[in-house]
Backbone as numpy.savetxt, mean C-alpha at the origin, in Angstrom:
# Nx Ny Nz CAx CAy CAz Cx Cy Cz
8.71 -2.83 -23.82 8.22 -3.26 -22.53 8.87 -2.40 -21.45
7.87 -1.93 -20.78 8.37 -1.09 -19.66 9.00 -1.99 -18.28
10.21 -1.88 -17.86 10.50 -2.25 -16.77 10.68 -1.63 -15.48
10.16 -2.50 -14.58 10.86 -1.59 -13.47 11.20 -2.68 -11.88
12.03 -2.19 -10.88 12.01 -3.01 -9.87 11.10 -3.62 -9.14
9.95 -3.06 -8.82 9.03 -3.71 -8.17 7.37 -3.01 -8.56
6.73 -3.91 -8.81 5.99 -3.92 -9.78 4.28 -4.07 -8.00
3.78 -3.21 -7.82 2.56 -3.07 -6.81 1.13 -3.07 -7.15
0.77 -4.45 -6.85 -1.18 -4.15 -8.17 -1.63 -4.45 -6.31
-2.52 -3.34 -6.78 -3.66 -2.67 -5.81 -3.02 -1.83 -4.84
-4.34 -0.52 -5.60 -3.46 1.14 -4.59 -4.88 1.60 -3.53
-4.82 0.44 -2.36 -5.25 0.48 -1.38 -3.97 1.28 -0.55
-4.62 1.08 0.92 -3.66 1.64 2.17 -2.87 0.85 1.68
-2.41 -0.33 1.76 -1.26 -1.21 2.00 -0.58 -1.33 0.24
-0.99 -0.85 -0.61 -0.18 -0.66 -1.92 0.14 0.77 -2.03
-0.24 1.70 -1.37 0.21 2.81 -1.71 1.38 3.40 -0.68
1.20 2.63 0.26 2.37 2.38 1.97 3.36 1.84 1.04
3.54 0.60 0.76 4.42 0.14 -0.29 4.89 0.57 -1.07
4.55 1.23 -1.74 5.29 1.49 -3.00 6.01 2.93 -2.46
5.29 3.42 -1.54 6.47 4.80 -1.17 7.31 4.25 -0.46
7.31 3.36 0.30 8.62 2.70 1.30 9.49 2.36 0.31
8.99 1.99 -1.05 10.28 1.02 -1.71 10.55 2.35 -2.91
10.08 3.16 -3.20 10.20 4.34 -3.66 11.67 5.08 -3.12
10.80 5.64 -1.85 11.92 6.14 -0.60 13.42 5.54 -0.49
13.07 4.01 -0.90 14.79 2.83 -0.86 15.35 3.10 -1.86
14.79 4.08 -2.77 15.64 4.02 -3.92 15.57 3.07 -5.30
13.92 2.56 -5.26 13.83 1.87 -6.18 12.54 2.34 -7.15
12.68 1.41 -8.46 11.67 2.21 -9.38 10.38 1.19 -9.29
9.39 1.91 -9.07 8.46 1.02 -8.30 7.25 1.29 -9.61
6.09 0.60 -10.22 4.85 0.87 -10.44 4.02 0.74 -9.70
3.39 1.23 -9.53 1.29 0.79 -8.60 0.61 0.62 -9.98
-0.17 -0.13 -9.95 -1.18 -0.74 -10.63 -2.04 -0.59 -9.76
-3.47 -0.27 -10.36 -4.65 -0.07 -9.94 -6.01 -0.59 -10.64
-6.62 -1.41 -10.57 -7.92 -1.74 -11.81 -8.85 -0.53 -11.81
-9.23 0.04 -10.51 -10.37 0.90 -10.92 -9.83 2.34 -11.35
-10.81 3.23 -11.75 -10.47 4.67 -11.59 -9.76 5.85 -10.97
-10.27 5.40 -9.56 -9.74 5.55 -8.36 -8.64 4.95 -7.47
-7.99 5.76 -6.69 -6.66 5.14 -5.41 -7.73 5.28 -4.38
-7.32 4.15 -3.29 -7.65 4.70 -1.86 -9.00 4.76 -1.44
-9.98 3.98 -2.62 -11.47 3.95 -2.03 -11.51 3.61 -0.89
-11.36 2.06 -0.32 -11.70 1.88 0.99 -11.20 3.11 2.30
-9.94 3.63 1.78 -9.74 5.07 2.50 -10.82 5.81 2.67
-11.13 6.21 1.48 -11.91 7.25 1.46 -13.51 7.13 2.19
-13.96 5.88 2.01 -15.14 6.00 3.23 -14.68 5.14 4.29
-13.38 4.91 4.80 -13.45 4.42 6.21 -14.01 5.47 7.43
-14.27 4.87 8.66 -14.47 5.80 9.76 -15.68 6.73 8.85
-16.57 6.28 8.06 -17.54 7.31 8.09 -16.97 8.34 6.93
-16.03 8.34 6.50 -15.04 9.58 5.44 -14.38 10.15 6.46
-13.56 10.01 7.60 -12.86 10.28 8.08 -11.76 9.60 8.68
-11.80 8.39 7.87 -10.62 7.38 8.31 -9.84 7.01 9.57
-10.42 5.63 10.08 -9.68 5.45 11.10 -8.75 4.55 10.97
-7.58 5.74 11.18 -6.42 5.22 10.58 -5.55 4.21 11.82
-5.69 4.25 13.02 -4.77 3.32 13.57 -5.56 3.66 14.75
-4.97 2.83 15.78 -5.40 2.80 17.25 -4.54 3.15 18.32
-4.48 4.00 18.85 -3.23 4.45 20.02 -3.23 3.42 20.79
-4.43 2.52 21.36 -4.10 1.60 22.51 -3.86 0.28 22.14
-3.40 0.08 20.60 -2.39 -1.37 20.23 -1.35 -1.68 21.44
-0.75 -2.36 21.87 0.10 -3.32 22.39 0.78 -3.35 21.27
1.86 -2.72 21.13 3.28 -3.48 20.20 3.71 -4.85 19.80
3.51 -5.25 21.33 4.21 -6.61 21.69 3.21 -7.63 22.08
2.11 -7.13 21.62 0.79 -7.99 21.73 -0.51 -8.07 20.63
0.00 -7.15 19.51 -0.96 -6.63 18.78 -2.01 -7.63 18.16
-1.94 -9.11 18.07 -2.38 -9.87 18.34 -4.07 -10.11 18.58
-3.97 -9.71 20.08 -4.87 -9.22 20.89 -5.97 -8.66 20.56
-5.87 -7.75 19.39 -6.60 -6.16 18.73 -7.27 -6.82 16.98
-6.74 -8.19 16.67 -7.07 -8.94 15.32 -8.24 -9.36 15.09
-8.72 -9.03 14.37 -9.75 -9.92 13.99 -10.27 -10.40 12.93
-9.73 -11.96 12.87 -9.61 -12.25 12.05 -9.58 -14.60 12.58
-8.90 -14.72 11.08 -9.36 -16.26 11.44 -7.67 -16.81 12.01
-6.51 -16.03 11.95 -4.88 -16.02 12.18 -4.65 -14.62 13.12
-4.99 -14.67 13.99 -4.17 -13.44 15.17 -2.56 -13.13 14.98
-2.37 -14.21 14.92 -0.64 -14.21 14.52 -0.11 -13.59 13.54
-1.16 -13.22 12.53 -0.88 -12.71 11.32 0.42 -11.45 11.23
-0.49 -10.57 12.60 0.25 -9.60 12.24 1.06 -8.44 13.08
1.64 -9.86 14.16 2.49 -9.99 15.17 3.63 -9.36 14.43
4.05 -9.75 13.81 5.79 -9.91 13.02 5.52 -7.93 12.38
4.48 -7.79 11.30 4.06 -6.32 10.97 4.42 -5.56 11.94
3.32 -5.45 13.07 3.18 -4.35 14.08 4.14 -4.46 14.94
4.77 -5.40 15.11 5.72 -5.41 15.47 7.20 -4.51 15.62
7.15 -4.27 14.24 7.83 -3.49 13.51 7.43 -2.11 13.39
6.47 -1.51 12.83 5.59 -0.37 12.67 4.69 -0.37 13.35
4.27 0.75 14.55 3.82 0.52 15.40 2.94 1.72 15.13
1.60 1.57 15.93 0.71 2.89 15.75 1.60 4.63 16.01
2.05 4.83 16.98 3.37 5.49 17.18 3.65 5.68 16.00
4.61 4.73 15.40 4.84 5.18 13.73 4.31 5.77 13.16
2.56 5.74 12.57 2.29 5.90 11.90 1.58 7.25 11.98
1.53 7.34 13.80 0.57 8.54 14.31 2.08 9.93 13.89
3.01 9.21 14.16 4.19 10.30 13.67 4.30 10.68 12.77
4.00 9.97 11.56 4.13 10.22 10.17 2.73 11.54 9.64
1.81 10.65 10.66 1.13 12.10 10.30 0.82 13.22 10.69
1.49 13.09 11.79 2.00 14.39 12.53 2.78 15.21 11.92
3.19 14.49 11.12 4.64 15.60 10.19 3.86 15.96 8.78
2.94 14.93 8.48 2.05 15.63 7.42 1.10 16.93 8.09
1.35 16.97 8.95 0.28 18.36 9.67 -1.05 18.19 9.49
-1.37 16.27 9.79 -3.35 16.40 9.55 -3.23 16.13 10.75
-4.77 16.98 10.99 -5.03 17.20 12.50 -6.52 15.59 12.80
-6.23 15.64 13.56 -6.83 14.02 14.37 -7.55 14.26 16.01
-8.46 13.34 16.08 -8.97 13.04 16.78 -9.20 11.59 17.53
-9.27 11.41 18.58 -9.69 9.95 19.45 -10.89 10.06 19.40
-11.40 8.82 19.14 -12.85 8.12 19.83 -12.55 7.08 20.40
-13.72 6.19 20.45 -14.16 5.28 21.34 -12.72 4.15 21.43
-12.00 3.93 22.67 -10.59 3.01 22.90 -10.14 3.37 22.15
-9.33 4.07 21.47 -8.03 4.51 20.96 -8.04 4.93 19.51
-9.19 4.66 19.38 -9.62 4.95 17.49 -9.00 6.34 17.21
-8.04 6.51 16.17 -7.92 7.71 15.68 -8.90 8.16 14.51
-9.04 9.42 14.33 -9.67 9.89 13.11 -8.95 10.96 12.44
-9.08 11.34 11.20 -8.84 12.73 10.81 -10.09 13.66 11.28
-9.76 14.77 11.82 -10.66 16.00 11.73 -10.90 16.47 10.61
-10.55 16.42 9.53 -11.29 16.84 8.52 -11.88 16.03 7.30
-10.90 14.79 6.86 -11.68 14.20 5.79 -10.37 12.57 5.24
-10.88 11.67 4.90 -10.43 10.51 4.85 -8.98 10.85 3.85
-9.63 11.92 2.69 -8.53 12.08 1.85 -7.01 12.91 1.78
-7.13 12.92 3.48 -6.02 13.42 3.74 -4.93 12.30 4.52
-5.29 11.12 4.48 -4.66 10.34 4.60 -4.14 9.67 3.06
-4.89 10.01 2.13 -4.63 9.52 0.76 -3.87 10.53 0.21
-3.77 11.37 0.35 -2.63 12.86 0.30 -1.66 12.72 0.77
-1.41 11.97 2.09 -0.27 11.74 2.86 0.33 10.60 2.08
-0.59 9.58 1.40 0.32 8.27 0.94 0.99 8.44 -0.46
0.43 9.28 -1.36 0.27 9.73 -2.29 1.91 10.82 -1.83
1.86 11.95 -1.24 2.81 12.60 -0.95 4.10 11.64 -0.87
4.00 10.66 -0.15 5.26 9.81 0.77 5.68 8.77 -0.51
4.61 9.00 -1.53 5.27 8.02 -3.11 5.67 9.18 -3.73
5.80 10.30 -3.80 6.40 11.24 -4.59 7.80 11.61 -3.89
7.91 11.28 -2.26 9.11 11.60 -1.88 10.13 10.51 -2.22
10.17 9.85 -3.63 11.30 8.96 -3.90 12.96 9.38 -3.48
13.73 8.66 -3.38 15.04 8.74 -2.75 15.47 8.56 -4.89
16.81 9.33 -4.29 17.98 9.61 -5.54 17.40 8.16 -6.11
17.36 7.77 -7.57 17.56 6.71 -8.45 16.20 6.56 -8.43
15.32 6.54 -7.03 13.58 6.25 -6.80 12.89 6.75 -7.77
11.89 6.31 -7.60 10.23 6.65 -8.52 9.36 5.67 -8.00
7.83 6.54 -7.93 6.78 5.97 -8.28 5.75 6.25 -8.96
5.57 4.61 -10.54 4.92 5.68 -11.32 3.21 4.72 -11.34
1.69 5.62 -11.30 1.04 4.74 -11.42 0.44 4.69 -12.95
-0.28 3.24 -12.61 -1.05 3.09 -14.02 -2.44 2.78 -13.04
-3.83 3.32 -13.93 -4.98 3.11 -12.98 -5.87 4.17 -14.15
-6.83 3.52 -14.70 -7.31 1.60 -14.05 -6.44 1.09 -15.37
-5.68 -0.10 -14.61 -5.05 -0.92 -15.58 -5.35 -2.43 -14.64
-5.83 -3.28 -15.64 -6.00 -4.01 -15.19 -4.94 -5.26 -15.82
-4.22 -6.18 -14.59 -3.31 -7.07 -14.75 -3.72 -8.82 -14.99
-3.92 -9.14 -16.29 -4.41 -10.45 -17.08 -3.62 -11.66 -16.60
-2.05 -11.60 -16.55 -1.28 -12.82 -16.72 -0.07 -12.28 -15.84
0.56 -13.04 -15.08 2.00 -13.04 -14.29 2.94 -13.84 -14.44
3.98 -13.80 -15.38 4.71 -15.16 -15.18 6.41 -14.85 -14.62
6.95 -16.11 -14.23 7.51 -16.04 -13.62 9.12 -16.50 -14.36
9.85 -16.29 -14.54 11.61 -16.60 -15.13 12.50 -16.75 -14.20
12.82 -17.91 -14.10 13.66 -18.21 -13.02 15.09 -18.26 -14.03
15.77 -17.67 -13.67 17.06 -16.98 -13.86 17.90 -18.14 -14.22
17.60 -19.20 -13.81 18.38 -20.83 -13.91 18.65 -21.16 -15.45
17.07 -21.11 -15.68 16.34 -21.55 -17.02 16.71 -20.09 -18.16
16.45 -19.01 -17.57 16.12 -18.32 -18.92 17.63 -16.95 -18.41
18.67 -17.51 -18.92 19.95 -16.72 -17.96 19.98 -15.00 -18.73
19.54 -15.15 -19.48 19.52 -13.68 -20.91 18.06 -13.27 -20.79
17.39 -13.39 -19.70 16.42 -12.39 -18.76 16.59 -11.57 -17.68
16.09 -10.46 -18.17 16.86 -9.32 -16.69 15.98 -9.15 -15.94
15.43 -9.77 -15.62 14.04 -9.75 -15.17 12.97 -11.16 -14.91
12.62 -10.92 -13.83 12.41 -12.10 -12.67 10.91 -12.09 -13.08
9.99 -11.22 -13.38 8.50 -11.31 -13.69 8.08 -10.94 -14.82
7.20 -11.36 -15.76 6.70 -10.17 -16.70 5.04 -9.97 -16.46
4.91 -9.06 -16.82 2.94 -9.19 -16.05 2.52 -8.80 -17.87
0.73 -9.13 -17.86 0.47 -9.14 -18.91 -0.63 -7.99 -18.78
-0.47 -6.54 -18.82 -1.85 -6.11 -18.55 -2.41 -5.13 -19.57
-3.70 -4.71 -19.43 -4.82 -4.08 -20.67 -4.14 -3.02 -21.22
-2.92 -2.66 -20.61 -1.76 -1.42 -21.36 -0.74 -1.53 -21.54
-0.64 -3.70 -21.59 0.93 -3.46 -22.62 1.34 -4.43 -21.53
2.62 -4.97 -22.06 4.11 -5.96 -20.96 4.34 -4.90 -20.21
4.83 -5.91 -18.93 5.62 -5.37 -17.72 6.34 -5.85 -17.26
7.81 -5.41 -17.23 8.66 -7.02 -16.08 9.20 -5.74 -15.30
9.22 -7.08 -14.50 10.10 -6.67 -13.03 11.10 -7.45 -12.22
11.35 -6.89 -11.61 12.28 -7.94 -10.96 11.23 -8.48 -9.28
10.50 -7.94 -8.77 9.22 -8.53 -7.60 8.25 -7.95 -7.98
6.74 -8.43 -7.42 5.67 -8.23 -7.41 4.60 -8.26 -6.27
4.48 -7.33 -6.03 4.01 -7.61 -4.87 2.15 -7.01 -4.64
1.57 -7.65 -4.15 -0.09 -8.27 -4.35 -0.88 -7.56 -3.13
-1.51 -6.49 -3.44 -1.69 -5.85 -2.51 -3.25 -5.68 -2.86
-4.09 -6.29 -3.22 -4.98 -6.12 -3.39 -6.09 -5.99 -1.99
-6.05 -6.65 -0.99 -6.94 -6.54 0.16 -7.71 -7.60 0.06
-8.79 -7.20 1.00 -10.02 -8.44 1.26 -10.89 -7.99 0.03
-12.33 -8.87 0.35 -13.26 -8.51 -0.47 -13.98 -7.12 -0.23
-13.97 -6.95 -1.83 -14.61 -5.54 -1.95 -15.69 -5.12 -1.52
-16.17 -4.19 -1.37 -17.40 -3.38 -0.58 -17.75 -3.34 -2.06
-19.18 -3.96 -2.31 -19.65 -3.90 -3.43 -19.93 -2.41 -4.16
-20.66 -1.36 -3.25 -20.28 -0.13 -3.71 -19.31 0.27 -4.54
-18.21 -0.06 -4.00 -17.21 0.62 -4.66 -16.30 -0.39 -5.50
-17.18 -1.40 -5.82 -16.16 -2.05 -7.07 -15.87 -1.91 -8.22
């Protein structure tokens, strides 16, 4: 059984952000993926040119910009990582961008250079780091060992998926909303 620290099913924007942040910390991370592909909804956002963030968020209001059925949601997030952030990050990847309509960013050339950038930022693991994926692997069963009960477990999760055991010590669920039937 393969182990590792933190264990990431679905390599959307927000599983593939993940797993390089916790990569980068110095930890051994998997992505799990069911389909073929990383980064579909990337890849045709904005038309295939991904609109990746909004320059005219409010930090301290982002709130405001939600839409959704919880505004609050993702106060505490943006809070923290701010469009700024993220417009920096890819500034240092050297993809070139464009504004449209209120603050919409785009890539000038193509969606999959934001999937290059996330993809890049999981290979920049820190000393001890890794990130390794499996895709398409699809994840059957999750259970959970609470350390109380089972003290001669090193390991806080085991997952059950179509290529074998997995434990970990977190898991974290990054799958997204509902799928764009296209691309399921």
């Amino acid at each position: 059984m393969q182990k590792f620290d933190v264990v990431v099913i679905g390599a959307g924007a927000a599983g593939l952000f993940c797993s390089g942040v916790a990569g980068q910390l110095g930890l051994k991370v998997l992505l799990i993926e069911h389909s073929g592909k990383i980064g579909e909804k990337i890849r045709i956002a904005g038309g295939g040119r991904c609109n990746f963030t909004n320059r005219d968020l409010d930090p301290s209001a982002p709130q405001k910009h939600f839409l959704g059925q919880n505004p609050k949601f993702c106060r505490s997030a943006l809070s923290r990582y701010t469009p700024q952030d993220f417009i920096a990050l890819v500034q240092r990847h050297d993809i070139a961008f464009h504004e449209k309509h209120k603050g919409q960013l785009f890539c000038d050339r193509s969606a999959q250079d934001i999937i290059n950038l996330l993809l890049a930022e999981c290979a920049a693991a820190a000393s001890g780091g890794s990130v390794t994926t499996k895709f398409p692997c699809s994840v059957k069963n999750i259970a959970f060992f609470d350390p109380a009960q089972h003290p001669a477990v090193d390991f806080s999760y085991q997952l059950e998926s179509d290529r074998g055991p997995i434990a970990s010590n977190a898991v974290v669920i990054a799958t997204g909303g509902l799928s764009i039937p296209a691309i399921s």
